[in-house]
C-alpha positions as CSV (number, residue, x, y, z in Angstrom):
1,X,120.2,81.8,124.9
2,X,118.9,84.7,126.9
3,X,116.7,83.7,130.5
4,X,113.1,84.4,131.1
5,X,113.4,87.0,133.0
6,X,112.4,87.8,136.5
7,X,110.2,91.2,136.1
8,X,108.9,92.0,132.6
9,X,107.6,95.0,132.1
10,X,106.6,95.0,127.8
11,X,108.6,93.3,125.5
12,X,109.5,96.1,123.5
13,X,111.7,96.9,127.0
14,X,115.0,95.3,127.6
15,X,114.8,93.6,130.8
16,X,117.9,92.5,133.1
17,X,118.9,89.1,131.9
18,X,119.4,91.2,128.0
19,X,121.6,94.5,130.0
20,X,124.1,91.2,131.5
21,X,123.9,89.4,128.2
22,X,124.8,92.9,126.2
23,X,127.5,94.0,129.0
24,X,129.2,90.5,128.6
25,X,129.0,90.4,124.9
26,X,130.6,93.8,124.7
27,X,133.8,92.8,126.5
28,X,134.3,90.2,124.9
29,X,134.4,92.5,121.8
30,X,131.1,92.0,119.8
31,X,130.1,94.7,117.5
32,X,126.4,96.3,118.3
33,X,125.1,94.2,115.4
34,X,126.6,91.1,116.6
35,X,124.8,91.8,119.9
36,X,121.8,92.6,118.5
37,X,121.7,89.3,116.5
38,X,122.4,87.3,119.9
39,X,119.7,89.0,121.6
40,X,117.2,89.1,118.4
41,X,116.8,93.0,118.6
42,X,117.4,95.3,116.3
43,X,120.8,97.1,116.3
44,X,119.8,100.3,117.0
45,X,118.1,99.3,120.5
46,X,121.4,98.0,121.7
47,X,123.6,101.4,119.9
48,X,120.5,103.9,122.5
49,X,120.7,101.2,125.3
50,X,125.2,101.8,125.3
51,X,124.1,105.5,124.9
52,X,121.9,106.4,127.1
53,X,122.6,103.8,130.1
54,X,126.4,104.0,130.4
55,X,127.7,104.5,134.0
56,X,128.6,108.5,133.7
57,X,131.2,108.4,136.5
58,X,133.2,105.6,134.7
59,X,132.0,105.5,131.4
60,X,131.6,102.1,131.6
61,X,128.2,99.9,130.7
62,X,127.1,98.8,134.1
63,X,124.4,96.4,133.5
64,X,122.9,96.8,136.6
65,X,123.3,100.3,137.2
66,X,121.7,100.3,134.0
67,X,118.7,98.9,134.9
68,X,117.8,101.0,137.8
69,X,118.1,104.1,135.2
70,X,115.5,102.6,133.0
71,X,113.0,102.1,135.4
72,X,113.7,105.6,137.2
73,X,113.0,107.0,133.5
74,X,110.0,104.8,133.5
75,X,108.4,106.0,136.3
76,X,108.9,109.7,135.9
77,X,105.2,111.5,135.6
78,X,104.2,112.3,132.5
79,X,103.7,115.6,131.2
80,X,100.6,114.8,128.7
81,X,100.2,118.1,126.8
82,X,96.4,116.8,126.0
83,X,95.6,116.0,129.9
84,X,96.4,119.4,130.6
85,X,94.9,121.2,128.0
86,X,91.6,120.8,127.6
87,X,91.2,122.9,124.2
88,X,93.6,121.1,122.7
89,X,92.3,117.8,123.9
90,X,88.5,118.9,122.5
91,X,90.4,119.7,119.1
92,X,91.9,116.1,118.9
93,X,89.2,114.2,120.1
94,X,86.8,115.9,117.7
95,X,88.7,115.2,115.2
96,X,89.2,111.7,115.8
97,X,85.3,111.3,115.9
98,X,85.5,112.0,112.4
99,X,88.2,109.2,111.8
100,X,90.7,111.9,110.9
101,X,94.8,109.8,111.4
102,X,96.8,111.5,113.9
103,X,99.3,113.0,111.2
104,X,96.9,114.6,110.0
105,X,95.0,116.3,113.1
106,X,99.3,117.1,113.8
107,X,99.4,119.1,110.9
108,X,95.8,120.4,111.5
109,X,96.9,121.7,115.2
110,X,99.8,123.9,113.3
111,X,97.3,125.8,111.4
112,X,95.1,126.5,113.7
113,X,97.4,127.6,116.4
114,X,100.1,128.6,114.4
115,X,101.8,130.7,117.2
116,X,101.3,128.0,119.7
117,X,104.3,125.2,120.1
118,X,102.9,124.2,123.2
119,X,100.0,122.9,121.4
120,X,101.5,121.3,118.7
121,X,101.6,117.5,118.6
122,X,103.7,114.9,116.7
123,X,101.7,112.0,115.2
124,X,103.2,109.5,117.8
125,X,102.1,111.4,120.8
126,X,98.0,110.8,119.6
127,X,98.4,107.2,119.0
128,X,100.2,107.0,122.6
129,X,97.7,109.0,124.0
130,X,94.8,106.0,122.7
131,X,96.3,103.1,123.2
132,X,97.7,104.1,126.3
133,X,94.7,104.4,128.6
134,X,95.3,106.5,131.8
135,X,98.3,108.6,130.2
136,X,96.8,110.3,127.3
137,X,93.7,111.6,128.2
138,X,91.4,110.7,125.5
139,X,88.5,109.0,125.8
140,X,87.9,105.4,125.4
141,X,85.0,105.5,122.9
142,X,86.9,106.7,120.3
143,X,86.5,105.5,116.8
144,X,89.7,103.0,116.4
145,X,92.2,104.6,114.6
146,X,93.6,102.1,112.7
147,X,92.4,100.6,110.1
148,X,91.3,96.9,111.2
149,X,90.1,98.6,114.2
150,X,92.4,96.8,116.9
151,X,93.2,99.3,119.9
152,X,97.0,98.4,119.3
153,X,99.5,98.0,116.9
154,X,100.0,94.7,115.0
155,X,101.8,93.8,112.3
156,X,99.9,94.5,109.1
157,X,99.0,90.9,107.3
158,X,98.9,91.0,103.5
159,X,95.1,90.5,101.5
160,X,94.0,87.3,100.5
161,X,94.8,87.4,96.8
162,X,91.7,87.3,95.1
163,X,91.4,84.1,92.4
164,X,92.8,84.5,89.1
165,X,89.8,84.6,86.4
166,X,90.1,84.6,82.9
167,X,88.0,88.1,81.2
168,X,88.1,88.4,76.9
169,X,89.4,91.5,75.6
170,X,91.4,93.0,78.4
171,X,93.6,96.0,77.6
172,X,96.2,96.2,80.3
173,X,98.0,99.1,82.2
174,X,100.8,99.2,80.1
175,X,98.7,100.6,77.6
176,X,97.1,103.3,80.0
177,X,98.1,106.9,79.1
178,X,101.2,108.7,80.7
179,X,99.1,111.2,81.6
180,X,97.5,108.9,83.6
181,X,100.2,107.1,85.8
182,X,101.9,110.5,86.5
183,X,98.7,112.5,87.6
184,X,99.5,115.4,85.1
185,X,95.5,115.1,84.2
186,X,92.1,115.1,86.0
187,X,89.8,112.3,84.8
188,X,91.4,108.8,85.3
189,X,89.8,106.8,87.6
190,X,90.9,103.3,89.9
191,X,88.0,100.6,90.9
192,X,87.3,97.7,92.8
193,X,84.7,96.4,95.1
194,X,85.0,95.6,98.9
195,X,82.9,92.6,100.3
196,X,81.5,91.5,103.1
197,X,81.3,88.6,105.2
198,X,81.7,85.6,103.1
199,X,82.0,87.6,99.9
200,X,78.1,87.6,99.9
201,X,77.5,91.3,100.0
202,X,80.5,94.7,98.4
203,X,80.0,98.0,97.8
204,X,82.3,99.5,94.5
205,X,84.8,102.1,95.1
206,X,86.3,104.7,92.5
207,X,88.8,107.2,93.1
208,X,90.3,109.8,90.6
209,X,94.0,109.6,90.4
210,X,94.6,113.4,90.7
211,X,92.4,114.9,93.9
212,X,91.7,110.9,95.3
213,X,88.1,112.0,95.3
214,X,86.3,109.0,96.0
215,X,82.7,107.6,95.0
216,X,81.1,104.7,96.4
217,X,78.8,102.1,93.9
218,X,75.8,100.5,96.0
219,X,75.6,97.4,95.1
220,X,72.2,96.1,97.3
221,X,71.7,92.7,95.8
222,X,74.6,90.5,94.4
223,X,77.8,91.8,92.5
224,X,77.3,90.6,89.5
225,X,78.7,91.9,86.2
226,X,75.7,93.5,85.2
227,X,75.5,94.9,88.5
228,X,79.0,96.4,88.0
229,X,78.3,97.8,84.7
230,X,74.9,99.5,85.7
231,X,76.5,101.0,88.6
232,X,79.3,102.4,87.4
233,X,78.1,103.8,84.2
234,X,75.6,105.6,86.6
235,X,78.3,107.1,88.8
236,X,79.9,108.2,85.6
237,X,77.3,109.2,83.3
238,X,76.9,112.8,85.3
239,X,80.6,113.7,85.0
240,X,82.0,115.4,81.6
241,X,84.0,114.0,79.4
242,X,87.5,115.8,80.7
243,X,86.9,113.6,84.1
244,X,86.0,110.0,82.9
245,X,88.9,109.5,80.8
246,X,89.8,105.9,82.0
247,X,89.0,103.2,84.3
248,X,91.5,101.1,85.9
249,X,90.2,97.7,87.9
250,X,92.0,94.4,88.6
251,X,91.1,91.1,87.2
252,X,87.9,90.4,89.1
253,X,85.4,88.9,87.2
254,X,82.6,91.6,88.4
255,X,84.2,93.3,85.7
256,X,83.5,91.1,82.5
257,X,81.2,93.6,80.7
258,X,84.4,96.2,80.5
259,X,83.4,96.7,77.2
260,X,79.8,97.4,77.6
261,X,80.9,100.2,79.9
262,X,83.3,101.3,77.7
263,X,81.4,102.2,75.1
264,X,78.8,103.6,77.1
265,X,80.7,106.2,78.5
266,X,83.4,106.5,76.0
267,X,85.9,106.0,78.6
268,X,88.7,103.1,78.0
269,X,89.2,100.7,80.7
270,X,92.3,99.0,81.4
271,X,93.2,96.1,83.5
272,X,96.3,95.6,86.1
273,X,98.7,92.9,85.9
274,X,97.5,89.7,88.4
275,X,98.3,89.9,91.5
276,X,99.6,93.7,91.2
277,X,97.5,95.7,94.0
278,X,100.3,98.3,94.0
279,X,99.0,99.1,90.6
280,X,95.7,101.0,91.6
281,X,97.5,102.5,94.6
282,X,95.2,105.3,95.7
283,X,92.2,102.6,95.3
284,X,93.6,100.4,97.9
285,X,94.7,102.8,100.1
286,X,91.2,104.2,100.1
287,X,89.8,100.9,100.5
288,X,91.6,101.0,103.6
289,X,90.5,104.2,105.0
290,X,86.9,102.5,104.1
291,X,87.3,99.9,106.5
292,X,87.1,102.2,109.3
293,X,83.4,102.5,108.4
294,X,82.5,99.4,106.6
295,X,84.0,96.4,108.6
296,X,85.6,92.9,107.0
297,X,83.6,89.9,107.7
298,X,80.3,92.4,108.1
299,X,77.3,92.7,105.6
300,X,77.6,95.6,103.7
301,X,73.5,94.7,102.5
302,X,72.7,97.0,105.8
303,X,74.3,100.3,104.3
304,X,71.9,102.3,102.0
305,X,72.7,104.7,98.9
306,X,72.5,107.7,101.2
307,X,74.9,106.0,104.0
308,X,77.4,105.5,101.4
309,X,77.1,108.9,99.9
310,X,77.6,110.4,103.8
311,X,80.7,107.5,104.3
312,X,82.5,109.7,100.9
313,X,81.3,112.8,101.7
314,X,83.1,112.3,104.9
315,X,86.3,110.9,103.4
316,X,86.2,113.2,100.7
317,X,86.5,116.2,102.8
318,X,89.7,114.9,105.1
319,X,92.9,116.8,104.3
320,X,95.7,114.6,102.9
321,X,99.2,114.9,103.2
322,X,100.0,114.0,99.7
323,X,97.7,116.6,98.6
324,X,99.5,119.3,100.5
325,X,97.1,119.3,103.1
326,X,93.9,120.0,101.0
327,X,90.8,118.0,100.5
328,X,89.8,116.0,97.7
329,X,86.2,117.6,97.6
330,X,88.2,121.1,97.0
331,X,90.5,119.9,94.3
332,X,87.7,117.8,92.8
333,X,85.5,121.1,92.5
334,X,88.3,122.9,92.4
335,X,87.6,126.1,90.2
336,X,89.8,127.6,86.9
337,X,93.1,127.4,88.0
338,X,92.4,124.6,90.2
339,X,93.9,120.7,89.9
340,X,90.4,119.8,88.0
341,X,90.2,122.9,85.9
């Protein structure tokens, strides 16, 4: 079993006490996963530690030797392209205000300085730049960028699974459409509700399958079925026909009037399997983008219609990769030609 060690600096560095453990376990013939296993790190930390911190004069793993590389790597100065730059640093910060992710401003930076590597980020390099204060040069007040809000990375921890209920009449998934589970057509639709602290308060979310173009229900009192039902067929009742074609929700009971909205929209509504989130996949990953404004454990009561109409106006015009970089506001209104034509 490995030592405490003397000096840590993070645990996602090896410290001394591993380099002797890894240099002893290699003479005596281990494999790098063997190592790793001993040590509890992944393989490929011990595979770049052999790599990069072998003794170049003798070719040999020195542990020691090895450790006084590390830490003179550690130490060298940054050269932070966004401390430097303040344009580019403007650009990223501004668009972090508006809760873009960092892969996307990354992909925004190459189009609007196409002929300018130097300001050309990766992904990683904006994340380090927040959650490394002193190094990156943002500021400190900037909206969290992940999704629970934490200022660094933590595991992600899997929903509570909401109760099983028992609804009359459901049609399920497998009896959706093709032309619904592979986005060939405009007009299907995912839903569910978010809630607040002690489920007392939610706010309903649908978002078309094609363009992820998302509308928010308010819901000001409780979320009860009828609630639901008056809601949604509101939301719906402006589109045409071509874009309510179904309705896909999970087995929550705010939804045991299905067929009352149904037949008041003309618009089939079909159910996922229990316990199947993956099932409504562009719902819950909204739902997640929707955290960033609307909390867990907060009440959702205080957020009017006209907040939650500026919350998707704002989420609606964020570029997504999956949509080749366009917005779901221009492929929803997309004209002839267009996704939604």
């Amino acid at each position: 079993m490995v030592n405490a060690p003397s000096r840590e600096i993070s645990p996602r560095y090896l410290y001394e006490d591993e380099r002797v453990r890894i240099a002893d376990l290699r003479r005596s013939g281990l494999s790098m996963r063997a190592i790793a296993a001993e040590l509890g790190r992944p393989a490929s930390t011990v595979s770049r530690e052999l790599r990069r911190n072998r003794d170049l004069d003798s070719g040999r793993y020195l542990p020691f030797a090895a450790q006084r590389m590390a830490e003179a790597r550690r130490t060298r100065p940054g050269r932070s392209k966004l401390v430097n730059d303040a344009e580019l640093r403007a650009f990223v910060q501004d668009r972090l205000e508006k809760r873009w992710s960092p892969e996307q401003i990354a992909h925004a930076l190459r189009e609007e300085f196409p002929n300018r590597p130097d300001r050309h980020l990766v992904p990683e390099t904006i994340y380090q730049a927040i959650y490394r204060p002193g190094c990156g040069g943002l500021r400190r007040d900037l909206p969290p960028v992940l999704r629970t809000r934490r200022r660094r990375r933590k595991p992600h921890r899997r929903p509570d699974q909401r109760r099983p209920t028992k609804l009359v009449d459901m049609t399920m998934i497998d009896q959706r459409p093709a032309e619904a589970a592979d986005r060939s057509v405009a007009g299907h639709w995912e839903g569910d509700l978010i809630t607040g602290a002690q489920n007392r308060s939610a706010i309903g979310t649908l978002v078309e399958r094609c363009s992820r173009f998302t509308i928010l229900l308010h819901l000001p009192e409780r979320h009860t079925a009828e609630a639901v039902r008056d809601a949604i067929i509101a939301a719906f009742a402006p589109l045409p026909p071509q874009l309510r074609r179904s309705l896909t929700w999970d087995q929550g009971s705010e939804l045991a009037l299905h067929a009352e909205i149904a037949a008041a929209l003309g618009m089939p509504v079909f159910f996922c399997d229990p316990h199947s989130p993956w099932q409504r996949p562009s719902n819950e990953n909204t739902n997640g983008l929707l955290r960033q404004y609307f909390p867990k454990g907060s009440d959702l009561r205080v957020h009017d219609a006209v907040r939650l109409e500026e919350v998707a106006a704002e989420l609606n015009d964020r570029p997504r990769k999956t949509l080749d970089w366009h917005t779901p506001a221009r492929l929803f209104i997309a004209p002839a030609g267009g996704v939604l034509a």
